[in-house]
MIKOL-71355 format. One record per residue (C-alpha): chain; x, y, z. Coordinates in nm, 3 decimals. Each point is the difference from the previous one (the first is absolute). Layout:
<sites>
site unit = A x = X y = Y z = Z;
...
</sites>
This chain:
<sites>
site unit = A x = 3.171 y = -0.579 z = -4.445;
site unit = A x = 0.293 y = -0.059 z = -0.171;
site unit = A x = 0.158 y = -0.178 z = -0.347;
site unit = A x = 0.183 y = -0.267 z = -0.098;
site unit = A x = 0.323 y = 0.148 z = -0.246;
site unit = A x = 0.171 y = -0.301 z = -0.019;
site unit = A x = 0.020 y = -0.360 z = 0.043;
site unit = A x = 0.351 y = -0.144 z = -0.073;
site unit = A x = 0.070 y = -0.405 z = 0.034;
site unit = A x = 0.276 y = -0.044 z = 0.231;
site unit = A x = 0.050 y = -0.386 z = 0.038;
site unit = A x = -0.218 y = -0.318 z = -0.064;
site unit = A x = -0.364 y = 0.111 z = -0.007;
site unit = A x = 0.077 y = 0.298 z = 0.205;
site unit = A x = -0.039 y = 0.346 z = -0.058;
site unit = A x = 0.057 y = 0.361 z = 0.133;
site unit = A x = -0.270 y = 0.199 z = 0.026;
site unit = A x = 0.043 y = 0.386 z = -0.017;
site unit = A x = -0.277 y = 0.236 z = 0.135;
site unit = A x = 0.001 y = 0.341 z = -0.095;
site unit = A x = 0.392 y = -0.072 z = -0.201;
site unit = A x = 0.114 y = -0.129 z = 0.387;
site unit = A x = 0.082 y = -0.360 z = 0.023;
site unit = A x = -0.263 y = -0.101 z = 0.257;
site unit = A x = 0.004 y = -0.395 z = 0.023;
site unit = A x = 0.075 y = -0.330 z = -0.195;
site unit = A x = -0.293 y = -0.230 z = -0.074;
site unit = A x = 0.030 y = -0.338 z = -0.169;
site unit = A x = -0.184 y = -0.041 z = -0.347;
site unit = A x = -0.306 y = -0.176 z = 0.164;
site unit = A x = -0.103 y = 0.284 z = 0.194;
site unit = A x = 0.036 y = 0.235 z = -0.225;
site unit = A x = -0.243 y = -0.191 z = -0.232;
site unit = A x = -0.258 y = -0.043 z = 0.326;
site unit = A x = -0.007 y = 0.360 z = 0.061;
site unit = A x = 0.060 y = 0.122 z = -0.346;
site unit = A x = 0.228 y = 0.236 z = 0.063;
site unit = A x = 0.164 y = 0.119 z = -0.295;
site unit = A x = 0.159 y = 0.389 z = -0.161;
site unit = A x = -0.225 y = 0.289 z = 0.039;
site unit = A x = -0.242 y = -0.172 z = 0.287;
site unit = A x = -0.081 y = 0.244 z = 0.202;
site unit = A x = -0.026 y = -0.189 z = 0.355;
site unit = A x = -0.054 y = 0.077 z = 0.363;
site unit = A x = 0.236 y = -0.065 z = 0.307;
site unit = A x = -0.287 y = -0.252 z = 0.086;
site unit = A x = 0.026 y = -0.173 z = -0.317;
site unit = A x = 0.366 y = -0.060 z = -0.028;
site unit = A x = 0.058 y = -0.091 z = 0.374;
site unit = A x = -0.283 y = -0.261 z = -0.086;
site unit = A x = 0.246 y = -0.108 z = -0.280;
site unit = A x = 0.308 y = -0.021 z = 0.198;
site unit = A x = -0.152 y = -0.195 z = 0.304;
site unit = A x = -0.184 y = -0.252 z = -0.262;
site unit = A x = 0.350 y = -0.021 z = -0.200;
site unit = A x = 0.164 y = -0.078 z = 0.386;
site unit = A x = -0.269 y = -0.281 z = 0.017;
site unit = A x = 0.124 y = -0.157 z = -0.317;
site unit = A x = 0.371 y = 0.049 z = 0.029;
site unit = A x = 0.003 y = -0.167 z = 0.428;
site unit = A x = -0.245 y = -0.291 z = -0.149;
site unit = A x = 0.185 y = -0.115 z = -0.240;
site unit = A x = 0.350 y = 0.025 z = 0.209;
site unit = A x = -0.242 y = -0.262 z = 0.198;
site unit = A x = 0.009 y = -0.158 z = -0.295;
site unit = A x = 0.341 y = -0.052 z = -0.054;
site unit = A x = 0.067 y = -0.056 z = 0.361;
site unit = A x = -0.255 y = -0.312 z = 0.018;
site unit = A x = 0.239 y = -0.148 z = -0.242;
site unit = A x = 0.061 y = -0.208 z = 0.303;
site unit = A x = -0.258 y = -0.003 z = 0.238;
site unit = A x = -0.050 y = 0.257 z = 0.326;
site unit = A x = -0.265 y = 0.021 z = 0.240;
site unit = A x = -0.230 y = 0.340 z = 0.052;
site unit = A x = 0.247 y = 0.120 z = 0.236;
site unit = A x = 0.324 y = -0.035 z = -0.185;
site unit = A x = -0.194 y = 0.172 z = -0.319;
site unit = A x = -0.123 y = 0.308 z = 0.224;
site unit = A x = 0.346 y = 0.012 z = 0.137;
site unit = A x = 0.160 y = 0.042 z = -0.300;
site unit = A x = -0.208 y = 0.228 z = -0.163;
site unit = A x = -0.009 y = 0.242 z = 0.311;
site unit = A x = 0.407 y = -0.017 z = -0.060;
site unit = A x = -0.048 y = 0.111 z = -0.292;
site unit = A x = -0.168 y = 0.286 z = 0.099;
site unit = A x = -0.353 y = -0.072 z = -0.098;
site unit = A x = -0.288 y = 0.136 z = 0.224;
site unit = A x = -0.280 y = -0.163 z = 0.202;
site unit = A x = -0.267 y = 0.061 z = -0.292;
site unit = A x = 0.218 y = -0.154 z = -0.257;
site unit = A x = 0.155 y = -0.313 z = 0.195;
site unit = A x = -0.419 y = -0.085 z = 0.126;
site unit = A x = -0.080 y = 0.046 z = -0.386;
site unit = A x = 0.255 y = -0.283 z = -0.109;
site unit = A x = -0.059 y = -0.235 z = 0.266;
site unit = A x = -0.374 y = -0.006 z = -0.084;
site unit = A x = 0.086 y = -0.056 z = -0.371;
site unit = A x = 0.254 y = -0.304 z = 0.053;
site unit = A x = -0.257 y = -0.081 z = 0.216;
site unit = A x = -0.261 y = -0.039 z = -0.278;
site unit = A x = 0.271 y = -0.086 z = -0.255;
site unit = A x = 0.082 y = -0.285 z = 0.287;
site unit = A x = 0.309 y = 0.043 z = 0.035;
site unit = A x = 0.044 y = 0.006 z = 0.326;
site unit = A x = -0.079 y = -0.298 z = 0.280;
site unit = A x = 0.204 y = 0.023 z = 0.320;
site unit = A x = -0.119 y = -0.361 z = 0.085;
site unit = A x = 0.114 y = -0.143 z = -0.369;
site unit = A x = 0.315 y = 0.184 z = 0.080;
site unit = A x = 0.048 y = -0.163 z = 0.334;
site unit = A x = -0.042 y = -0.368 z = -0.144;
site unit = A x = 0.237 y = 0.101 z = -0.296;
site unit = A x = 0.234 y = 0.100 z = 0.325;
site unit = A x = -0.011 y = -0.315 z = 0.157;
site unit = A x = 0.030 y = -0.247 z = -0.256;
site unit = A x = 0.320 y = 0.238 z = -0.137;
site unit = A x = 0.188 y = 0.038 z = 0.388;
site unit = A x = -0.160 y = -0.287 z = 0.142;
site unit = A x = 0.328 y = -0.219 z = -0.059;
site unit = A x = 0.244 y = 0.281 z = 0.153;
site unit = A x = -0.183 y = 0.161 z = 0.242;
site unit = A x = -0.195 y = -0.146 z = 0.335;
site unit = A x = -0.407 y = 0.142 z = 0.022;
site unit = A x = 0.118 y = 0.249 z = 0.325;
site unit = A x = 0.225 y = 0.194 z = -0.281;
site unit = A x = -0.254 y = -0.059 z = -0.250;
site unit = A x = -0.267 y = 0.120 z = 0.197;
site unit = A x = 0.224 y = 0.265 z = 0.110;
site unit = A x = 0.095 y = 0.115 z = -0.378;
site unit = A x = -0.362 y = 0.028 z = -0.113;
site unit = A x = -0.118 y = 0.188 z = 0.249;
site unit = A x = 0.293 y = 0.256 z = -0.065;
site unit = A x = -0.132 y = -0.013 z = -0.393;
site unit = A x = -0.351 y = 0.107 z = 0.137;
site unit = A x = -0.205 y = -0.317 z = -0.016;
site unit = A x = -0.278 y = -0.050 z = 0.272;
site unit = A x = 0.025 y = -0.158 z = 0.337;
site unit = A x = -0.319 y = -0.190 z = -0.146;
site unit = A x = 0.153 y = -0.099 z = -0.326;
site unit = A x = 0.315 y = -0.117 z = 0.179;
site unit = A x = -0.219 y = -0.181 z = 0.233;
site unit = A x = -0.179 y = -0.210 z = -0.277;
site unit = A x = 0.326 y = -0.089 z = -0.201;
site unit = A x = 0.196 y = -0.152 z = 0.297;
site unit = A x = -0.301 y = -0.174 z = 0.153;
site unit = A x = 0.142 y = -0.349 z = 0.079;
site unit = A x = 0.282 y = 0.089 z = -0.179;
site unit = A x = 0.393 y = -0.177 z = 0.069;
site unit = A x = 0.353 y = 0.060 z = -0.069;
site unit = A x = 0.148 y = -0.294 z = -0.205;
site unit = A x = 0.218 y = -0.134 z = 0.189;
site unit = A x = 0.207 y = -0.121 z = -0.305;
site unit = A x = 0.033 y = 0.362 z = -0.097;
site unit = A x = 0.162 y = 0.094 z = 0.378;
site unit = A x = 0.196 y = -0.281 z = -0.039;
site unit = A x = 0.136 y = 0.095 z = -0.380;
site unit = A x = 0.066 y = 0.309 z = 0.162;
site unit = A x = 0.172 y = -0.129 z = 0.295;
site unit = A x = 0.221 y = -0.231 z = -0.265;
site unit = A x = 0.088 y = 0.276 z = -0.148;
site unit = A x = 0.116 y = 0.215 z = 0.304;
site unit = A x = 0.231 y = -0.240 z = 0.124;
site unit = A x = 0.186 y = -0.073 z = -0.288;
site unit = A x = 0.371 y = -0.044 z = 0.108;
site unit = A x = -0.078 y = 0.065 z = 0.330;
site unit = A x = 0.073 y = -0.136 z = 0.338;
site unit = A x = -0.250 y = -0.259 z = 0.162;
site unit = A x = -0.033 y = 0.184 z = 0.348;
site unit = A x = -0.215 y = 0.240 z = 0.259;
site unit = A x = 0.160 y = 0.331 z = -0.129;
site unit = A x = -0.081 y = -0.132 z = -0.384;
site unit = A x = -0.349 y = -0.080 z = 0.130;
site unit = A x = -0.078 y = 0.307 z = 0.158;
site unit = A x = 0.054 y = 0.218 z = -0.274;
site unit = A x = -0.208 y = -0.269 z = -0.252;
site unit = A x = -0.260 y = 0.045 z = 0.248;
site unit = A x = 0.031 y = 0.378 z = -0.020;
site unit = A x = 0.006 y = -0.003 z = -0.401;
site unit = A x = -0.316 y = -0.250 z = 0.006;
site unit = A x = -0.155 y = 0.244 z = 0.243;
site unit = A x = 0.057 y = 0.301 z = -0.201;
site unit = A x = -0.152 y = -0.195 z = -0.342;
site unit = A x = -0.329 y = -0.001 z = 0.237;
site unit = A x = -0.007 y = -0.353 z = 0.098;
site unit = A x = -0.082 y = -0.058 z = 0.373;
site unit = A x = 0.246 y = -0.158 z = 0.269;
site unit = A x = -0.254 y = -0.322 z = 0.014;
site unit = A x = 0.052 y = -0.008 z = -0.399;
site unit = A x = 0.357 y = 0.059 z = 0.045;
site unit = A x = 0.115 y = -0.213 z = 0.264;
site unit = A x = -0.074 y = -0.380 z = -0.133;
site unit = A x = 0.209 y = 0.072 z = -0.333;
site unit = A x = 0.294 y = 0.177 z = 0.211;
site unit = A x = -0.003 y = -0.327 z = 0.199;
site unit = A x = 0.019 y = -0.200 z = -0.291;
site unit = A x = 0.231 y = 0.194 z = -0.234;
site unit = A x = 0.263 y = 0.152 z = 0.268;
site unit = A x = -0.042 y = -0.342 z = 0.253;
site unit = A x = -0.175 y = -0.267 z = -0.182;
site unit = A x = -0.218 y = -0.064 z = 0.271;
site unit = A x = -0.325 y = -0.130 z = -0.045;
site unit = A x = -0.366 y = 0.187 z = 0.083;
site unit = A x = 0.001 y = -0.165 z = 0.305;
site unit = A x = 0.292 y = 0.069 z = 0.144;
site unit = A x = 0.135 y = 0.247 z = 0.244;
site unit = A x = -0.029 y = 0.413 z = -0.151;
site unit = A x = 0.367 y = 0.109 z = -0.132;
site unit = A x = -0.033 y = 0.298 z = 0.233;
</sites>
């Protein structure tokens, strides 16, 4: 058993806590009060290991906190907090609790996705994007079902491309190229090129 000598505040609802006059952790005001730890406690190895890993709970969760500021999926939260150093136990603890706290919802996340990119970016890189973020082959699935590029967003962004540029096949290769690498397919891509670079209609002959 040992005692806590001291407990000296050392920032915004933080303290030092010395065991046996040796500075043995820092604990924010919360837990402190939770495990009433205070002078002259005497207090087992057990007890304040108990302390630090429920103070470690509190201090990742509400980092989640300030990170969901603007919204993350499950992955990109356990990501960040394993970055930080945080281990298994405490990352599974503060996924259950913004579970419960719902603050987390890869599929609301997805739609908030779409309707944000969904006028710069084709559903291939979309698709692409969220899957990279950690949202489910089965949520991805249900928010693209029957869904299609605008084709007055490719051709914004085609307008926009060729700005000051030459009308001609090297000028529409590389607009295909930059359409391609928004995520919009070739069969997207190739009516507007035809239009913008060669004013042909949809029924003419294919610019390449």
């Amino acid at each position: 058993m040992s005692e806590v000598t001291n407990i000296i505040k050392c920032g915004k609802e933080k303290y030092s806590v010395f065991i046996d006059g040796t500075f043995f952790c820092k604990l924010n005001s919360e837990t402190i009060v939770k495990e009433k730890i205070k002078i002259g406690k005497i207090i087992s190895k057990e007890e304040i290991e108990k302390a630090q890993q429920e103070n470690e709970k509190l201090e990742a969760l509400d980092k989640c906190l300030k990170l969901l500021s603007v919204p993350k999926t499950r992955k990109q939260v356990a990501d960040y907090l394993f970055s930080k150093g945080y281990t298994q136990k405490t990352v599974t603890y503060c996924l259950e609790k913004l579970d419960e706290y719902g603050y987390l919802n890869d599929e609301m996340f997805a739609k908030m996705y779409v309707n944000s990119y969904s006028n710069k970016k084709g559903k291939r890189l979309m698709e692409f994007e969220l899957k990279s973020k950690g949202v489910s082959e089965e949520i991805i699935k249900k928010i693209f079902n029957n869904y299609c590029s605008n084709q007055e967003t490719i051709i914004n962004l085609a307008e926009k491309f060729m700005k000051n540029k030459e009308k001609n096949a090297k000028t529409a290769n590389k607009l295909a190229q930059h359409l391609f690498s928004k995520g919009f397919t070739f069969d997207e891509i190739n009516p507007v090129i035809k239009n913008i670079v060669y004013n042909f209609g949809e029924d003419d002959e294919s610019w390449n």
